[in-house]
Backbone bond lengths (Angstrom), bond angles and torsions (degrees), N, CA, C in turn:
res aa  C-N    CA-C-N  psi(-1)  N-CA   C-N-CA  omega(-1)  CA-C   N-CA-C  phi
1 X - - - 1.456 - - 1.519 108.73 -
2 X 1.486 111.92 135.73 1.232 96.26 -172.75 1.487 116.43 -112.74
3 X 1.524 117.93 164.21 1.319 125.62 -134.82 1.898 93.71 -77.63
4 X 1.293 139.51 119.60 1.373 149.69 -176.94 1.824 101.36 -58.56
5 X 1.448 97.71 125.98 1.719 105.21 -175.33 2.148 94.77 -71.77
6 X 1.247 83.13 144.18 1.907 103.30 176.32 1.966 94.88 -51.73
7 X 1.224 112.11 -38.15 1.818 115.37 165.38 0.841 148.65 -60.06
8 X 1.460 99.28 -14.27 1.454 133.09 173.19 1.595 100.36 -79.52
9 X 1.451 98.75 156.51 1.538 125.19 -164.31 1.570 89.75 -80.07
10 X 1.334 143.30 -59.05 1.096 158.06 150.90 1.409 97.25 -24.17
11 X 1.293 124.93 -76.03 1.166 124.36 -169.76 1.407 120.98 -61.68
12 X 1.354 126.97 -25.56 1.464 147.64 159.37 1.839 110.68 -46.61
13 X 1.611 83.75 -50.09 2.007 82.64 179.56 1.379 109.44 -63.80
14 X 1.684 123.09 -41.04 1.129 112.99 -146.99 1.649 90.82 -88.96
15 X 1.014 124.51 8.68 1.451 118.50 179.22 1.314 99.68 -68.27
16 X 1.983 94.43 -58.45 1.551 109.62 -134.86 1.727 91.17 -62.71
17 X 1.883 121.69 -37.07 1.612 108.90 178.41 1.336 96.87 -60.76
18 X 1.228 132.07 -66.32 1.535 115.26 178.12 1.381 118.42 -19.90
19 X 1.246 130.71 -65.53 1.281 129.68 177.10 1.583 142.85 -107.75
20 X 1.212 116.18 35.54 1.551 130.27 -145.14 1.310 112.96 -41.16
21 X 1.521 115.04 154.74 1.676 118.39 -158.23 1.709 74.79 -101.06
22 X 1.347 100.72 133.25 1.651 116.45 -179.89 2.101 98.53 -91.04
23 X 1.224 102.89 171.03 1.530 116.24 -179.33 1.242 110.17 -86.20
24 X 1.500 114.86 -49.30 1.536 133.64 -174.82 1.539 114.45 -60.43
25 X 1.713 103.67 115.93 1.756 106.31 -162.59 1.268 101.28 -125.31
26 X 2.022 122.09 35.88 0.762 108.86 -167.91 1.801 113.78 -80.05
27 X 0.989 117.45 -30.42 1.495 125.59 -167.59 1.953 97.71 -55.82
28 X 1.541 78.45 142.07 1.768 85.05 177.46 1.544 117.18 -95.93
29 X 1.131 124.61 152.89 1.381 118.77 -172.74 1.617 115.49 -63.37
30 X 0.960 131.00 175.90 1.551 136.91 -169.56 1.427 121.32 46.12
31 X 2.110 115.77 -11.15 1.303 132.23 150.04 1.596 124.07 -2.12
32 X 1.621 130.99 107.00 1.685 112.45 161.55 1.345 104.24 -68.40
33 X 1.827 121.99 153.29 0.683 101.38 127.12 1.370 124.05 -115.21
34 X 2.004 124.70 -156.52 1.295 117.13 168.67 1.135 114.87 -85.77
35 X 1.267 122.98 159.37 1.481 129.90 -145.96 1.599 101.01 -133.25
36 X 1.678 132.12 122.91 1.228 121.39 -174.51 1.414 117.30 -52.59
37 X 1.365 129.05 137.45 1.538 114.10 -179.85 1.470 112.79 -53.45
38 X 1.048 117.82 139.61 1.711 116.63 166.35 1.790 82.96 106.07
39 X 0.916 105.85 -29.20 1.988 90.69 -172.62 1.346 124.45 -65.28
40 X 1.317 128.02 158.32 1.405 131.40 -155.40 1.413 70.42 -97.39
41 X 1.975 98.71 158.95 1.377 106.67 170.73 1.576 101.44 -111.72
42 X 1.856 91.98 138.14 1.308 123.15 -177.36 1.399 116.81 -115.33
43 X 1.645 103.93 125.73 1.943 102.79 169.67 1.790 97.65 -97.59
44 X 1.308 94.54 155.92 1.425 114.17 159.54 1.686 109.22 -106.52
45 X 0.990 125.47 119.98 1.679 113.82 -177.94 1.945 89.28 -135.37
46 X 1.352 100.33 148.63 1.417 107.36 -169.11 1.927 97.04 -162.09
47 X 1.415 88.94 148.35 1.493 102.99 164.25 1.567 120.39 -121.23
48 X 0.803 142.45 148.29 1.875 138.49 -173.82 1.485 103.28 -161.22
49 X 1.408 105.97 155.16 1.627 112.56 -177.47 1.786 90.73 -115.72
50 X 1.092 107.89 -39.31 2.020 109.24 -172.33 0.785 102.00 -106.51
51 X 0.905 153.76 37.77 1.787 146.22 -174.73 1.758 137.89 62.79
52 X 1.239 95.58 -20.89 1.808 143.29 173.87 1.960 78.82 -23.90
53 X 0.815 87.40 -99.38 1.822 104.50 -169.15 1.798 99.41 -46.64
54 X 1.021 116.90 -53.29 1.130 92.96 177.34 1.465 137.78 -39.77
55 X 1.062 124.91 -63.96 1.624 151.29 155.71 1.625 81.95 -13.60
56 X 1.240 127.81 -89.86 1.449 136.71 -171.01 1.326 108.01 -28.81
57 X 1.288 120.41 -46.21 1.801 129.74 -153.81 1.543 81.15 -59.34
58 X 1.572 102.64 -68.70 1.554 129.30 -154.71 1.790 113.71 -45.34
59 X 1.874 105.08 -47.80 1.402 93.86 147.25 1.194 137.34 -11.51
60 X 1.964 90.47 -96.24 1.263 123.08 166.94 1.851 118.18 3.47
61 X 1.588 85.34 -70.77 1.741 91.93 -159.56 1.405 99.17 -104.59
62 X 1.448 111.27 13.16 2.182 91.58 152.95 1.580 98.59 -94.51
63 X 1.270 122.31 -24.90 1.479 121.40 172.84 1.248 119.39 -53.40
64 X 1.427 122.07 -47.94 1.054 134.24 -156.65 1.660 116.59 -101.75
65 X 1.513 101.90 -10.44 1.822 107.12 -160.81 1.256 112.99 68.08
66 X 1.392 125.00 1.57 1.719 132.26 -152.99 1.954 99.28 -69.68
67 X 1.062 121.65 150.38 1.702 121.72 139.81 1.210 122.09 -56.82
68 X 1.300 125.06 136.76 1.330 137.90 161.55 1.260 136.67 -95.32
69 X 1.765 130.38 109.23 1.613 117.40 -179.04 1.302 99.09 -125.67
70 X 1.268 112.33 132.94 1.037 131.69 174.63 1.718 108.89 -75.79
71 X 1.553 118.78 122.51 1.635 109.30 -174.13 1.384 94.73 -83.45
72 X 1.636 114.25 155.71 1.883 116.16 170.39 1.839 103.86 -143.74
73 X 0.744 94.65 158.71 1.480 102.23 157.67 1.151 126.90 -76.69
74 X 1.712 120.11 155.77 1.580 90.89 175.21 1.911 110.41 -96.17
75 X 1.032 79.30 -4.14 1.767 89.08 165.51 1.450 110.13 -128.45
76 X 0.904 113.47 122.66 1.857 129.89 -178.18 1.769 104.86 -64.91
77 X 1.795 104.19 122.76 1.322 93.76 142.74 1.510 139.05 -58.60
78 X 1.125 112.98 139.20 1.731 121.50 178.09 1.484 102.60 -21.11
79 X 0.906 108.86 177.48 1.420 140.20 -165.02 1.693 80.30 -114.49
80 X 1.383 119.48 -99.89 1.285 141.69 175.78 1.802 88.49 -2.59
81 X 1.904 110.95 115.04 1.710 108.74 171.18 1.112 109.70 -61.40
82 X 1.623 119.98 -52.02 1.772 129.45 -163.74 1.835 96.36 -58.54
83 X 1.398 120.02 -40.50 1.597 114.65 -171.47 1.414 102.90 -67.44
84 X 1.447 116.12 -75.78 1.714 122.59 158.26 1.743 103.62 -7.15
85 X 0.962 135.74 -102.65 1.142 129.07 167.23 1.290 132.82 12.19
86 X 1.345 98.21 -85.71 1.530 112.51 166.19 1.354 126.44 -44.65
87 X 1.467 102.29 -55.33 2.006 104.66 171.08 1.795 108.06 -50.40
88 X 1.419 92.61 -50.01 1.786 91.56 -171.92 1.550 102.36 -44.15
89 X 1.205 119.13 -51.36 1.616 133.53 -125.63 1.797 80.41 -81.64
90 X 1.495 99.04 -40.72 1.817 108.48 -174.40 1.291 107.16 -59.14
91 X 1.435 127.25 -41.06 1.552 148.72 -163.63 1.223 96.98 -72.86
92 X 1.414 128.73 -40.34 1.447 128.21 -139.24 1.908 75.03 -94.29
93 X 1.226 113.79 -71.78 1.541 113.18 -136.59 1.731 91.97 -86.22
94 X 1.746 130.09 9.32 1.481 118.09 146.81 1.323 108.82 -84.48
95 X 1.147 125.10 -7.41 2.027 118.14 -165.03 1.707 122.44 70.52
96 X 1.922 97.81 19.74 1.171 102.54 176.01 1.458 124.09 -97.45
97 X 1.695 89.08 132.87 1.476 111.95 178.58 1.336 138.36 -94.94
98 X 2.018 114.41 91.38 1.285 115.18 -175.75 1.369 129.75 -11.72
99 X 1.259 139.80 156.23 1.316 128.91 133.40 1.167 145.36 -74.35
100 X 0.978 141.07 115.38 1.540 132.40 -153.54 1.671 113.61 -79.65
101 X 1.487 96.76 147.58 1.160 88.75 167.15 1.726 155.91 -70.56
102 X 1.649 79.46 -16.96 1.326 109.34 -171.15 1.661 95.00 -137.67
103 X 1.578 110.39 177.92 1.215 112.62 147.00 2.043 104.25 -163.01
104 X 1.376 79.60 136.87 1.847 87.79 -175.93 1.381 135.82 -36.25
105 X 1.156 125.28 87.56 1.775 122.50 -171.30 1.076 118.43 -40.09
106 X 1.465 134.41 148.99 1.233 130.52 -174.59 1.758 118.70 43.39
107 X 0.908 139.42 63.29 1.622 144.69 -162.16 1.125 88.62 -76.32
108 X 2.225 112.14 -54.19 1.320 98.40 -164.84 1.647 138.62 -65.97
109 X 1.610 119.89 -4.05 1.055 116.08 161.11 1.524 137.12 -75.21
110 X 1.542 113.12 2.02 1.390 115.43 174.10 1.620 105.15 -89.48
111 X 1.780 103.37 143.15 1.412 104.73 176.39 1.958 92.90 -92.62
112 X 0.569 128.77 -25.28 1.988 123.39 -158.13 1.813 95.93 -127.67
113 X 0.934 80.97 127.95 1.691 89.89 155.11 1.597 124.26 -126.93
114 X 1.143 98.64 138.88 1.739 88.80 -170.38 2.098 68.35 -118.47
115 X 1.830 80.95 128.89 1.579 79.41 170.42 2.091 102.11 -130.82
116 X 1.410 121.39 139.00 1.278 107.17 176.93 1.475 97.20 -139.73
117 X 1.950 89.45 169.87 1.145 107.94 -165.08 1.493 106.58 -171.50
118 X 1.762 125.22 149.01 0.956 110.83 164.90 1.469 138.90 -66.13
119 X 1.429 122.93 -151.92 1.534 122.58 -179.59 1.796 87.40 -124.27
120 X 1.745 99.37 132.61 1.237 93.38 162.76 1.438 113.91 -156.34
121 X 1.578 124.42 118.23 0.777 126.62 -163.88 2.323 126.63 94.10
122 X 1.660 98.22 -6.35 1.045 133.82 -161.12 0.942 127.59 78.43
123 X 1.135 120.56 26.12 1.753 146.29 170.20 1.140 128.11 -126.18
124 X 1.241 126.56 174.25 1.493 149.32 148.90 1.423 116.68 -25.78
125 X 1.208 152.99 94.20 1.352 135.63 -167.35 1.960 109.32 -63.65
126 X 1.093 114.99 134.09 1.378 131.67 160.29 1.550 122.11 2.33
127 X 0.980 108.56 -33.87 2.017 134.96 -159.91 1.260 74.54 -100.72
128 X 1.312 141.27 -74.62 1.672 122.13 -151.10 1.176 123.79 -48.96
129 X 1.494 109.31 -46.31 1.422 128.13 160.73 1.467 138.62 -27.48
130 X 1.847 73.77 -48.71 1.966 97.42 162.57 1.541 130.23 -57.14
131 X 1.981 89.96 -42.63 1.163 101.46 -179.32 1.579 137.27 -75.16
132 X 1.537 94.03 -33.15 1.494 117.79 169.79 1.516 120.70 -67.14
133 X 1.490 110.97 -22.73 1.392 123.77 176.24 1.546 122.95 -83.35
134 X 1.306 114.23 -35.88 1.483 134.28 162.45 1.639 119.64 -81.25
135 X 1.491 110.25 -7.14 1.873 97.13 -169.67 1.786 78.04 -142.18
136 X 1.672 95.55 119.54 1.721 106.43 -177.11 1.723 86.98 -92.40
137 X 1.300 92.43 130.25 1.798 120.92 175.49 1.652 108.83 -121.64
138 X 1.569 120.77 42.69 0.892 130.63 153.35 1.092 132.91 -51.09
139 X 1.355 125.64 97.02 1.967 109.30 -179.82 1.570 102.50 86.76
140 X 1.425 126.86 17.48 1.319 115.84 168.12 1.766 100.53 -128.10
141 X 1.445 103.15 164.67 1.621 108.16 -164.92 1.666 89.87 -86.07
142 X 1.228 114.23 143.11 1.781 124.21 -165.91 1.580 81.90 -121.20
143 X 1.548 120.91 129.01 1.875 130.51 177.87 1.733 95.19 -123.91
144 X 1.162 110.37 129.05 1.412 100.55 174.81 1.375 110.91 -115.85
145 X 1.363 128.42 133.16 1.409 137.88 -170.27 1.724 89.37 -122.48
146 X 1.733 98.79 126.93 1.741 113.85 -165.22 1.379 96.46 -118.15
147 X 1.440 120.54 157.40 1.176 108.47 155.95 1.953 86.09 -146.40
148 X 1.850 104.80 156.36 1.345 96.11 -173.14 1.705 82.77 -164.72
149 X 1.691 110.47 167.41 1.266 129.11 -165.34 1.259 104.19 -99.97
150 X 1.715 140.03 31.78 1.107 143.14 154.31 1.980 104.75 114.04
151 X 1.574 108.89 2.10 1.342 78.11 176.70 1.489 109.41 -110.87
152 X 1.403 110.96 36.75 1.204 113.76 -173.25 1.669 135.17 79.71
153 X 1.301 129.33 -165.27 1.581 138.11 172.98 1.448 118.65 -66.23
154 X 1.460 99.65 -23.64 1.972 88.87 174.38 1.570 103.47 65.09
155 X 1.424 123.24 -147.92 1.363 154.31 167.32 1.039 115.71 -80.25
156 X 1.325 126.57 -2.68 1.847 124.95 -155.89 1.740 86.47 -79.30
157 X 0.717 153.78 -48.41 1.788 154.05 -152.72 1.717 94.40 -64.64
158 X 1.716 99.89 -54.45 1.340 88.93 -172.92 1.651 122.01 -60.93
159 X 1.658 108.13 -35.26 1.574 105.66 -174.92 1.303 98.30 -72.22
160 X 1.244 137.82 -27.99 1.417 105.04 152.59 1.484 155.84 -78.15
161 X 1.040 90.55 -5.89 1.707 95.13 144.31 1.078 120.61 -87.76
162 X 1.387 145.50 -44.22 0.992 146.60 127.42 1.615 110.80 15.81
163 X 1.340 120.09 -92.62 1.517 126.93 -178.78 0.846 113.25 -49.18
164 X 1.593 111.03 -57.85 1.707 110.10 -164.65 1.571 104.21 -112.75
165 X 1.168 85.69 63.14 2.054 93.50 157.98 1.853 128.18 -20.63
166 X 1.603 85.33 -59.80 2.003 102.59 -170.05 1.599 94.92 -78.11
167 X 1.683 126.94 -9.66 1.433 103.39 176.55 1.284 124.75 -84.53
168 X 1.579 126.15 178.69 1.581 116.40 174.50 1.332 79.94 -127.05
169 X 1.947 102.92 113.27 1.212 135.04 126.91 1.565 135.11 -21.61
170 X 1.143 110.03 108.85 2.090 110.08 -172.41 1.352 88.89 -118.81
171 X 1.208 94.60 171.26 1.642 110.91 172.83 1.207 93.96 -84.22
172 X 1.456 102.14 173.78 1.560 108.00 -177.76 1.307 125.45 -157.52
173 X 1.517 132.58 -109.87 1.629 108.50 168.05 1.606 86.95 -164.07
174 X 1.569 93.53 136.61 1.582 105.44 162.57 1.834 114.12 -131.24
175 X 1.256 101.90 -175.37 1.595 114.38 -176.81 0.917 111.08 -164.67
176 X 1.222 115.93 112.43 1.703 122.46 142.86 1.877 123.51 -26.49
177 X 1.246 96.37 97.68 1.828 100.94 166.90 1.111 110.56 -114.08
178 X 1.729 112.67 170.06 1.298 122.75 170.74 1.614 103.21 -23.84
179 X 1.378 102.33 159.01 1.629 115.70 178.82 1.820 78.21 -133.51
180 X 1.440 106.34 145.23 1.361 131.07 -149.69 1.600 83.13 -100.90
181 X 1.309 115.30 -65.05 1.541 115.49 -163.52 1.248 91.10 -50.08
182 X 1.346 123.82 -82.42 1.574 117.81 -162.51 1.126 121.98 -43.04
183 X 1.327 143.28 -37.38 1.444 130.68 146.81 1.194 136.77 -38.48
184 X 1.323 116.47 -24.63 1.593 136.24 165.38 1.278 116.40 -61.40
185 X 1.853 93.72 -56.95 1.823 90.55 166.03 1.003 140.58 -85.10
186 X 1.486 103.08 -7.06 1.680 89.93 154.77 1.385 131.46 -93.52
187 X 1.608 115.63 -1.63 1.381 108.95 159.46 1.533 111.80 -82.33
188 X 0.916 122.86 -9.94 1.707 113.23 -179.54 1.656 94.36 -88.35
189 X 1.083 135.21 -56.14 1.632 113.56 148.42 1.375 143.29 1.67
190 X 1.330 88.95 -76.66 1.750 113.43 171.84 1.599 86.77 -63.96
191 X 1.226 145.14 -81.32 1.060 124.16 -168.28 1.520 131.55 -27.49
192 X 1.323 103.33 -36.13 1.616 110.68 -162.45 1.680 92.53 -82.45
193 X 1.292 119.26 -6.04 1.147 106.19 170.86 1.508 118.98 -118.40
194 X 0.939 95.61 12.40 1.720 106.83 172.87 2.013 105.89 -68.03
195 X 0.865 126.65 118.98 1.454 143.79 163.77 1.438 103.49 -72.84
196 X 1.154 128.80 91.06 1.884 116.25 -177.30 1.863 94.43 -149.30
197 X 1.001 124.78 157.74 1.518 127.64 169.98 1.640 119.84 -80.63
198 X 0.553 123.29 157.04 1.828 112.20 -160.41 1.584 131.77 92.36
């Protein structure tokens, strides 16, 4: 029998008991924490539009003792999903790369990065690109934590190799969450059947 990929749906469960997404969201993003003596130092860096990935980061780095940065733009996609969309979708198929808002101090002292992010578009969202292009992860272990609305990894594996050439790539862990559109359509649904005056 052969051994189930960490990408696998199967392999997704046995993570998540492996690693359970805790409730407690107190830690703030870009947060140190303490780090066991003798431990390699680890960032958590993540981007999220719903919070989806976040929750994960936050795991992540009480598990790990890791730092946390939250990636941003320096100009925010819309609010508006259908606009969001569209910019991405524009971003994705020119090869344009946000500017960030920030970028991680000292990068070069982390050996591991666990970096996550959703799927958008069946890829990597736009910002990663940014991120991977501005923060050299040469010679450090790159972990990718995914989260996506059921159609899976897309291309995102490749833009990361892609970006970060000098890193060594691990498998890593994703999950299926809510998918945003489909909730949309089924409340505009439910709407059309809503009986109300107005």
């Amino acid at each position: 029998m052969s051994k189930p990929s960490l990408f696998s749906r199967r392999g997704a469960l046995m993570t998540a008991l492996a690693l359970p997404l805790g409730t407690g969201l107190s830690l703030p993003a870009s947060a140190s924490k303490a780090r066991p003596a003798g431990g390699a130092k680890i960032l958590v860096a993540y981007y999220t539009r719903t919070g989806n990935t976040r929750v994960i980061a936050r795991q992540i780095g009480r598990a790990r003792g890791a730092d946390i940065f939250e990636i941003q733009t320096a100009n925010p996609y819309p609010e508006d999903y259908a606009e969001q969309v569209a910019v991405a979708q524009q971003q994705r198929d020119s090869g344009f790369e946000p500017p960030l808002a920030a970028t991680v101090p000292g990068v070069k002292s982390y050996e591991t990065v666990f970096l996550g992010f959703p799927i958008w578009g069946m890829t990597a969202p736009s910002v990663i690109r940014s991120f991977l292009s501005r923060h050299d992860l040469s010679g450090k272990t790159l972990v990718p934590f995914i989260t996506h609305g059921g159609y899976g990894l897309g291309q995102s594996l490749k833009v990361l190799a892609d970006h970060a050439p000098g890193a060594r790539l691990i498998e890593g862990f994703s999950k299926q969450c809510d998918q945003e559109r489909e909730t949309l359509e089924q409340v505009t649904g439910w709407l059309g059947r809503v009986d109300v005056p107005g």
